[in-house]
Structure formats: structure tokens, C-alpha cells
VOGUKE-116952 format. One record per atom (N, C-alpha, C): residue in three letters; atom name; x, z, y. Coordinates in steps of 0.05 Angstrom, whole numbers, plus 5000, padded with zeros to 4 digits. Layout:
<recs>
 residuo atomo    X    Z    Y
     ALA    CA    X    Z    Y
...
</recs>
This chain:
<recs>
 residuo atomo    X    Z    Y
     UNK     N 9119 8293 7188
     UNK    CA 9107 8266 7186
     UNK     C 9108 8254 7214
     UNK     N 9119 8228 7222
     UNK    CA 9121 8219 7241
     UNK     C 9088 8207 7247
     UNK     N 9085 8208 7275
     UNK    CA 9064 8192 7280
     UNK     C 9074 8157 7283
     UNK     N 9054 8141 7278
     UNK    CA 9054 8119 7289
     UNK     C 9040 8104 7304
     UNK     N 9053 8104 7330
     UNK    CA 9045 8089 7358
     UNK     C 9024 8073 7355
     UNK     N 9041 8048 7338
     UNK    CA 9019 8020 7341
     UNK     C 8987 8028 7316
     UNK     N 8987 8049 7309
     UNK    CA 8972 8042 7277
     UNK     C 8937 8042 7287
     UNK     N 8934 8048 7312
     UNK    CA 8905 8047 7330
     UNK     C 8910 8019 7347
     UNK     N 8929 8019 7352
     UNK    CA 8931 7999 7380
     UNK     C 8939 7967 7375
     UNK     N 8960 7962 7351
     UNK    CA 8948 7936 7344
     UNK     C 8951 7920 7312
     UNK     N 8946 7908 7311
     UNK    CA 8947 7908 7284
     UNK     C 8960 7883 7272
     UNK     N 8989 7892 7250
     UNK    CA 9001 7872 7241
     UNK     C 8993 7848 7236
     UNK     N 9007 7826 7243
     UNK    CA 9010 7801 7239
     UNK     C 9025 7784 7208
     UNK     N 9019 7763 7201
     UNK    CA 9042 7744 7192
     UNK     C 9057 7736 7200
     UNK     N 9077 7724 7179
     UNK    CA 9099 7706 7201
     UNK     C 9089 7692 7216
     UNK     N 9104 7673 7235
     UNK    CA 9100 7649 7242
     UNK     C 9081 7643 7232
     UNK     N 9071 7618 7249
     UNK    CA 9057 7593 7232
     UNK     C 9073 7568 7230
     UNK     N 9104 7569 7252
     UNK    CA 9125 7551 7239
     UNK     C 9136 7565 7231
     UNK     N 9165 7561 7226
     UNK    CA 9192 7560 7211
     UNK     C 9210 7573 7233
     UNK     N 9225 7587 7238
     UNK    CA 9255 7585 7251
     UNK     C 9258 7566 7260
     UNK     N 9259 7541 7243
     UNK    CA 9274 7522 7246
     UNK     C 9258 7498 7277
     UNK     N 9227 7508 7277
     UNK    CA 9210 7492 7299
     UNK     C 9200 7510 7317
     UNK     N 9211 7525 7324
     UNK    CA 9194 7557 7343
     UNK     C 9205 7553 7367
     UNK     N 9180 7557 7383
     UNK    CA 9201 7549 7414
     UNK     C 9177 7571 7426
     UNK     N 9185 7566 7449
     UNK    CA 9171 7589 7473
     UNK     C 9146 7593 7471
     UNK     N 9125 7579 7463
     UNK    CA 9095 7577 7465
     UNK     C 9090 7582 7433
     UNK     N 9102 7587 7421
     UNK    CA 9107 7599 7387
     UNK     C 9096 7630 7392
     UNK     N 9111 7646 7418
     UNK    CA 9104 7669 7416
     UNK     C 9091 7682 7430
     UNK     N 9064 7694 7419
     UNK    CA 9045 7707 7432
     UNK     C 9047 7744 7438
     UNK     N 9037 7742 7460
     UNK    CA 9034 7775 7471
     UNK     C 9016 7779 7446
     UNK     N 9029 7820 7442
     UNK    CA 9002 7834 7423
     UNK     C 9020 7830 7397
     UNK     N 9024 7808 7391
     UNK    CA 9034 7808 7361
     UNK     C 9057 7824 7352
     UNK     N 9041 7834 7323
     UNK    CA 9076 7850 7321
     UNK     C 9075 7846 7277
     UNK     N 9103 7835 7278
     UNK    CA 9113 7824 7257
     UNK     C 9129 7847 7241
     UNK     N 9129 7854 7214
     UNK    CA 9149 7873 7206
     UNK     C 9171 7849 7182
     UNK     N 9199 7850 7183
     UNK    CA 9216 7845 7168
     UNK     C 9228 7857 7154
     UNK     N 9246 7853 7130
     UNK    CA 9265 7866 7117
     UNK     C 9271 7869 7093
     UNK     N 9291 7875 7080
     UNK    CA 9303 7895 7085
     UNK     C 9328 7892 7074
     UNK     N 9345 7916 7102
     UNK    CA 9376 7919 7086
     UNK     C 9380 7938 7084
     UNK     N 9394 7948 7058
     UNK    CA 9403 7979 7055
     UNK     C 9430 7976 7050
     UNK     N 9440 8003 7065
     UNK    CA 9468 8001 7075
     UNK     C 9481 8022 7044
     UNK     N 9503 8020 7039
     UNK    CA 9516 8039 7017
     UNK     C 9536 8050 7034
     UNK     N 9541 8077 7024
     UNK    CA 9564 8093 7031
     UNK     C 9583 8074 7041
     UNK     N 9600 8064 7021
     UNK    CA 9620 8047 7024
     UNK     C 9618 8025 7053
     UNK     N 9600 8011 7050
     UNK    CA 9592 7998 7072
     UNK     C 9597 8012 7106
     UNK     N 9588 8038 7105
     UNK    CA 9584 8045 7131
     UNK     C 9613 8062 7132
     UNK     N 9628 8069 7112
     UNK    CA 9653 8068 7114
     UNK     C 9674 8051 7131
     UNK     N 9673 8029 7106
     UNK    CA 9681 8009 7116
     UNK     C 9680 7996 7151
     UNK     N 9650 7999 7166
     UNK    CA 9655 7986 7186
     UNK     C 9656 8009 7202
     UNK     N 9664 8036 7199
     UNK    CA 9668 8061 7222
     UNK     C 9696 8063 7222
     UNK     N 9712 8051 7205
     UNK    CA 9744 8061 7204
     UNK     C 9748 8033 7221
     UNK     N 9735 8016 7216
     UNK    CA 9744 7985 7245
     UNK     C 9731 7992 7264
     UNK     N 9700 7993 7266
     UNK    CA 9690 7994 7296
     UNK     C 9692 8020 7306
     UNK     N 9678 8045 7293
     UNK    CA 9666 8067 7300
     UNK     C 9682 8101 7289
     UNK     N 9711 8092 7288
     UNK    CA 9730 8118 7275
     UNK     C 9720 8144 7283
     UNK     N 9701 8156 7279
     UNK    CA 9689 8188 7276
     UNK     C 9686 8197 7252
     UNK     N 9686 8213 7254
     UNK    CA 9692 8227 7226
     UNK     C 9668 8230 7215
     UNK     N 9642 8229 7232
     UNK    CA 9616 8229 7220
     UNK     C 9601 8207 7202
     UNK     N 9630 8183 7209
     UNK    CA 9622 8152 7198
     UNK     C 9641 8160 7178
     UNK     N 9663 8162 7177
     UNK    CA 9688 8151 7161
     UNK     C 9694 8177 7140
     UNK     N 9686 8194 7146
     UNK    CA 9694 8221 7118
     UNK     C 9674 8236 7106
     UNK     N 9664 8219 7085
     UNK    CA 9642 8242 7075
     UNK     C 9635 8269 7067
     UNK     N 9667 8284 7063
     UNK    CA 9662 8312 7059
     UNK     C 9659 8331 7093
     UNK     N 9683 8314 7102
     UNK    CA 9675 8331 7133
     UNK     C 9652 8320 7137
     UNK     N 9638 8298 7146
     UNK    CA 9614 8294 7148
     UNK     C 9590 8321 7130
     UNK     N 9595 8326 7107
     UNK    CA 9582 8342 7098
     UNK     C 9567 8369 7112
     UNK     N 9597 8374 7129
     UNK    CA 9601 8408 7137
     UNK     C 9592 8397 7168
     UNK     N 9586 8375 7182
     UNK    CA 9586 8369 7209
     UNK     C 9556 8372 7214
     UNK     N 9542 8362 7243
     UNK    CA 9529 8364 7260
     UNK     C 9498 8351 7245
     UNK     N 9508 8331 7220
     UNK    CA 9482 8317 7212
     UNK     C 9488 8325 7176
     UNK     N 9498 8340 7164
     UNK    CA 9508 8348 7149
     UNK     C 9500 8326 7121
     UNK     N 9524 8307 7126
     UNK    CA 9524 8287 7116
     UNK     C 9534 8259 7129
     UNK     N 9547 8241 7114
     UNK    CA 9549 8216 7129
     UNK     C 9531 8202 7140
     UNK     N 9537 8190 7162
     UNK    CA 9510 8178 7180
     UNK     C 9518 8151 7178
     UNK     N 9515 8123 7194
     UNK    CA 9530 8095 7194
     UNK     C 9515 8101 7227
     UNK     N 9543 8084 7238
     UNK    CA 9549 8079 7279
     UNK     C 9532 8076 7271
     UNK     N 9509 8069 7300
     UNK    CA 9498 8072 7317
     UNK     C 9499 8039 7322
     UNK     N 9531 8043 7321
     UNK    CA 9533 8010 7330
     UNK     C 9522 7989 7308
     UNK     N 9530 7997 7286
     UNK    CA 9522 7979 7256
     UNK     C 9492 7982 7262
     UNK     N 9476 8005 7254
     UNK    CA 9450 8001 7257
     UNK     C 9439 7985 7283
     UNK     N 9456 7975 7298
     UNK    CA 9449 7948 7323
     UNK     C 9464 7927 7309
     UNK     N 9482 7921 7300
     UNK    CA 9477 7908 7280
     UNK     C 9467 7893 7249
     UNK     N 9449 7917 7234
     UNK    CA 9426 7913 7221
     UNK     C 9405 7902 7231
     UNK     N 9399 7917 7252
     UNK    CA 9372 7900 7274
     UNK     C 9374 7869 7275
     UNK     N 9405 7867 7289
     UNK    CA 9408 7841 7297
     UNK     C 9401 7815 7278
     UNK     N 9412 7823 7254
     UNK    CA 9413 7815 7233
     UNK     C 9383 7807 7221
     UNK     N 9374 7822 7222
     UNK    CA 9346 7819 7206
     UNK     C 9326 7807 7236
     UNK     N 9324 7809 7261
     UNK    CA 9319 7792 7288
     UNK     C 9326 7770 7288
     UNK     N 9362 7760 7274
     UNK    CA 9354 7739 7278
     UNK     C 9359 7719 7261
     UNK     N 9349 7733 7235
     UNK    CA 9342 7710 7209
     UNK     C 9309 7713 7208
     UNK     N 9302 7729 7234
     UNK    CA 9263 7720 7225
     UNK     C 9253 7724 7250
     UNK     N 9256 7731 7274
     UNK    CA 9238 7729 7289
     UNK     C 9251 7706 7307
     UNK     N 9269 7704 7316
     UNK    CA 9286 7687 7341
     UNK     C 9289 7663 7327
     UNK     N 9281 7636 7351
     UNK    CA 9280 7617 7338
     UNK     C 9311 7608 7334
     UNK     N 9318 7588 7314
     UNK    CA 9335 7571 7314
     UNK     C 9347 7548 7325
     UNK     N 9324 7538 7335
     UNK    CA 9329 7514 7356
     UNK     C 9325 7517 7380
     UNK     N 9307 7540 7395
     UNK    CA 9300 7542 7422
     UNK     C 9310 7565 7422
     UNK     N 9324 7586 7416
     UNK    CA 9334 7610 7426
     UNK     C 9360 7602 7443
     UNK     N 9361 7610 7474
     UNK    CA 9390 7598 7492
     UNK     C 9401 7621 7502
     UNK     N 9388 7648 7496
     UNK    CA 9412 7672 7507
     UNK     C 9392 7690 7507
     UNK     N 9402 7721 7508
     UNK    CA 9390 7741 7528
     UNK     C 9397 7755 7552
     UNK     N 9388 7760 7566
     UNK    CA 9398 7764 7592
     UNK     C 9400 7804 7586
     UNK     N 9392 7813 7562
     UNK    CA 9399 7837 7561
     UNK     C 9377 7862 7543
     UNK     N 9394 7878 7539
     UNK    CA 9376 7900 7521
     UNK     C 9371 7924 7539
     UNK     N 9347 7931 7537
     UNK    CA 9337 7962 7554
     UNK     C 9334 7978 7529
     UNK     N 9334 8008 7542
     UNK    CA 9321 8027 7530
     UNK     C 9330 8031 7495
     UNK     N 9356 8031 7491
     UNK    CA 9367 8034 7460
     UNK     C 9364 8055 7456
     UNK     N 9356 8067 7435
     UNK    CA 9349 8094 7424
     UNK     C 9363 8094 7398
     UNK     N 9370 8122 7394
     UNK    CA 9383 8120 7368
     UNK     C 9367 8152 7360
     UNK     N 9329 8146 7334
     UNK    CA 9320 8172 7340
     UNK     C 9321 8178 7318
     UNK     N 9331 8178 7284
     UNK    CA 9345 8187 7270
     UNK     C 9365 8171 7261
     UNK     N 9388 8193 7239
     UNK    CA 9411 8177 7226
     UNK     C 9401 8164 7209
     UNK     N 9412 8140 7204
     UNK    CA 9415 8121 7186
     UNK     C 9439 8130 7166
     UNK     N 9431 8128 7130
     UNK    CA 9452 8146 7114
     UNK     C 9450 8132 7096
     UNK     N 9472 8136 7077
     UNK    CA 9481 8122 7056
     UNK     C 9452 8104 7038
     UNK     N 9450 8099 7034
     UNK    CA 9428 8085 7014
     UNK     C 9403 8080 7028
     UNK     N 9393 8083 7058
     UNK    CA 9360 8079 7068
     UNK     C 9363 8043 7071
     UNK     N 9334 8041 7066
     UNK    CA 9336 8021 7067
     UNK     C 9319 8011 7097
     UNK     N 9329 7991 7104
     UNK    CA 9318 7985 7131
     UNK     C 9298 7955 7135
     UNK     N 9285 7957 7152
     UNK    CA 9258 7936 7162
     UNK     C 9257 7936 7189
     UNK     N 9249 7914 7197
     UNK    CA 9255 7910 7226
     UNK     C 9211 7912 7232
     UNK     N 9210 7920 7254
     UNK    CA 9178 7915 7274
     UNK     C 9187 7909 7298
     UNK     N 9171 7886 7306
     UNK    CA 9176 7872 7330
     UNK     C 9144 7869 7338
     UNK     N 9137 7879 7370
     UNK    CA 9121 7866 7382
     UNK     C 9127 7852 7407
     UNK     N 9113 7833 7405
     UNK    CA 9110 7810 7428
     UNK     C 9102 7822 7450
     UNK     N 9115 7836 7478
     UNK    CA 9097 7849 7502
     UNK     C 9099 7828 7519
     UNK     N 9119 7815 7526
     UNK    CA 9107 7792 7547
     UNK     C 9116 7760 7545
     UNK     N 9117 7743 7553
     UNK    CA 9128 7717 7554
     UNK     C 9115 7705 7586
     UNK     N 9137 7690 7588
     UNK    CA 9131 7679 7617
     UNK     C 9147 7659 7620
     UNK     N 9146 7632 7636
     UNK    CA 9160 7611 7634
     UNK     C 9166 7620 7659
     UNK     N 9205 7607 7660
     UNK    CA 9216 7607 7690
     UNK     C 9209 7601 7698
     UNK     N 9199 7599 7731
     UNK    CA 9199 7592 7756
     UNK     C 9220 7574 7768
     UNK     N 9246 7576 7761
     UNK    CA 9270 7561 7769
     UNK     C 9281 7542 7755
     UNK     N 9275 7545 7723
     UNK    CA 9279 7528 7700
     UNK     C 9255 7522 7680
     UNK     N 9236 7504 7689
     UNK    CA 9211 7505 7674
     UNK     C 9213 7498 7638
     UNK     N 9238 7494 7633
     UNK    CA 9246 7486 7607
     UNK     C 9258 7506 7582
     UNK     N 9254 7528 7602
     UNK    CA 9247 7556 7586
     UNK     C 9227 7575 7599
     UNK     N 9227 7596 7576
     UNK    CA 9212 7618 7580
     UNK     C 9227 7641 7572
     UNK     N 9225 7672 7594
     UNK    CA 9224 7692 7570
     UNK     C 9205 7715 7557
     UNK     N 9215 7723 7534
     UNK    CA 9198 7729 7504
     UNK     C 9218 7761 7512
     UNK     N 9203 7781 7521
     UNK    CA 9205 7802 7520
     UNK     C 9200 7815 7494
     UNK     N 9209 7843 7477
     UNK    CA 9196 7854 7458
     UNK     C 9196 7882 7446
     UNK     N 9192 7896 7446
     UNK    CA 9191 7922 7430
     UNK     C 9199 7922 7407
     UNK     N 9222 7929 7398
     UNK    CA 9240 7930 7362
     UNK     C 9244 7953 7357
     UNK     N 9243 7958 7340
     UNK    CA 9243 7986 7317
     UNK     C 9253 7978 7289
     UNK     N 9282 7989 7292
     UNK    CA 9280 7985 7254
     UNK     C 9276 8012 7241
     UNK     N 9262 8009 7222
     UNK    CA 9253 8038 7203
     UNK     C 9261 8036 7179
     UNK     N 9273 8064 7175
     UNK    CA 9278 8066 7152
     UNK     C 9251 8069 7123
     UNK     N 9271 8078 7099
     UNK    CA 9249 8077 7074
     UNK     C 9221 8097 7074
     UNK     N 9218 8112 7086
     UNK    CA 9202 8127 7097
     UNK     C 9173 8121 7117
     UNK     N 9186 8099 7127
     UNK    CA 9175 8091 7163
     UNK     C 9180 8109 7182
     UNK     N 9202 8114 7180
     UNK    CA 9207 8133 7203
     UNK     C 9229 8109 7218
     UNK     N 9228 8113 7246
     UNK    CA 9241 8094 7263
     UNK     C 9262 8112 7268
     UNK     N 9289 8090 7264
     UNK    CA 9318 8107 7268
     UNK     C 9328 8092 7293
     UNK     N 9314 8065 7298
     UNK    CA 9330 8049 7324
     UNK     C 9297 8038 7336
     UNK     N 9307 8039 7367
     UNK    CA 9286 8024 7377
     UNK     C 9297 8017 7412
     UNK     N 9292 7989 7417
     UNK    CA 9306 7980 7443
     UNK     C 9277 7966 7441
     UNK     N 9278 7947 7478
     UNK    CA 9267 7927 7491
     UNK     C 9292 7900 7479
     UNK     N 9281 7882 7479
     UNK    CA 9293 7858 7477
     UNK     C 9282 7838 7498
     UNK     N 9308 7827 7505
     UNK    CA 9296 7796 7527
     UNK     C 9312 7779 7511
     UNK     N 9294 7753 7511
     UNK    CA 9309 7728 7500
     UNK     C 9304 7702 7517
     UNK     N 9316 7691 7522
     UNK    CA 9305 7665 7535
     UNK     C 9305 7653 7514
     UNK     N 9279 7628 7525
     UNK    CA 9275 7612 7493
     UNK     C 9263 7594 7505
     UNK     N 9275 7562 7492
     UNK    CA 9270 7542 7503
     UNK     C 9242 7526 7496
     UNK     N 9223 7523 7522
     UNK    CA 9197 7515 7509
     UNK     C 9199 7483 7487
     UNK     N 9177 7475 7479
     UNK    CA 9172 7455 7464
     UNK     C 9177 7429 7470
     UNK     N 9199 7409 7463
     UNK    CA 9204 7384 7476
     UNK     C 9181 7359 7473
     UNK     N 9183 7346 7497
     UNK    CA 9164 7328 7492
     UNK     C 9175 7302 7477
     UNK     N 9158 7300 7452
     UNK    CA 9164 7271 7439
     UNK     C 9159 7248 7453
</recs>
């Protein structure tokens, strides 16, 4: 049984109180942490994108995969950062004020992701801060975890985003 970190320390949120579509820098508060989801990946699927992106045999052949190291097919490493992405940024990252990230820390990959789990994204809010050099943004630091059907966390990075504060009417 995995432990879980946040389950003393803070306690889930709702969405927004906007939309995607009106979220800007002062939208996001330290402490908060949101859960999303879900995508579940099929055999076929993690096939499919290991013979283009990720040709190992642990992605692309399910009987050697069988007899290998996770004994069974797994999906990249890389796709499961692309599941994340995916589900980050149809719900937490705004639509109109998101202008870049300057970068990801700390990627973990702490179990396989396999044919049929289904996945959910947790995001907490650890810091926000408006530039100093460009007062017309801020950045929205965050702790992401996507978990599989279980709650066991298979991915977990830091996120930075710059995000453009709220324009004046």
C-alpha cells in the first residue's frame, strides 16, 4: 500500500472558480491541490507511439516484454509525459494567460504505466510570484503526479509556468 504524502497535510480542492477560458496569474493560490482525469491508455495505443517515439522492446513487443525486466508491456516514459501534459493542460493551465515555461525539475518515473490503467492528474499550487522585470506576469510553480487506478503515482515532476496576470479593463 502506498502512503500518501498530502492526505494529513492538505486537503483537496475544486476546480477553479473561473473557466480556462478567464484564469490568469492571481487565479492561482499556494496550498491548493486539484485532482483531474482520466485517460486510459490500451495496449495498442502504447504500441503504436513506442514503434515512432520510444522503439524498446519493453514498449513495442508484448511477448518479449512478457519475459523482460517489468514482465509485461509498460508505455515510454515519454507518453506518460505526455498523458500528464494532456490532462494539465485541458484543466489546470489557463487558456488565455498561460505564455511559456521556463522548465520541468525533478521527473520521476516511480511505477510502469500498462496496458489498460487508467490515469488522473494531482496538482498542487507551491508557489506564485509576479516578475520583478515584467510586472505583466507571474510564475505558478507546482507539484504534479499522475496516478494510476489504484492511486499509486507512476509520474511526478515540478512544473514552472509563466502566466499572464489579469488585464485591466
Amino acid at each position: 500500500m502506498t502512503t500518501d504524502p498530502w492526505s494529513t497535510t492538505t486537503s483537496l480542492r475544486a476546480d477553479f472558480a473561473v473557466p480556462g477560458t478567464d484564469r490568469w496569474f492571481e487565479d492561482y493560490t499556494v496550498g491548493d491541490v486539484r485532482e483531474y482525469g482520466s485517460i486510459t491508455l490500451s495496449e495498442q495505443e502504447i504500441v503504436d507511439f513506442a514503434r515512432t517515439y520510444d522503439p524498446q522492446r519493453i514498449h513495442t513487443d508484448p511477448e518479449w516484454a512478457a519475459t523482460g525486466p517489468f514482465s509485461g508491456l509498460i508505455a515510454s516514459g515519454i507518453q506518460t509525459i505526455g498523458v500528464f501534459m494532456r490532462l494539465y493542460a485541458d484543466h489546470y493551465l489557463t487558456q488565455c494567460g498561460s505564455l511559456a515555461s521556463p522548465g520541468v525539475d525533478e521527473v520521476r518515473w516511480t511505477k510502469p504505466v500498462r496496458p489498460g490503467d487508467e490515469l488522473r492528474l494531482r496538482v498542487e499550487t507551491l508557489e506564485t510570484r509576479l516578475s520583478r522585470s515584467k510586472p505583466d506576469r507571474g510564475l505558478v510553480v507546482s507539484r504534479c503526479e499522475l496516478l494510476n487506478q489504484d492511486g499509486e503515482v507512476v509520474l511526478s515532476q515540478s512544473v514552472m509556468n509563466l502566466v499572464a496576470v489579469r488585464p485591466n479593463d
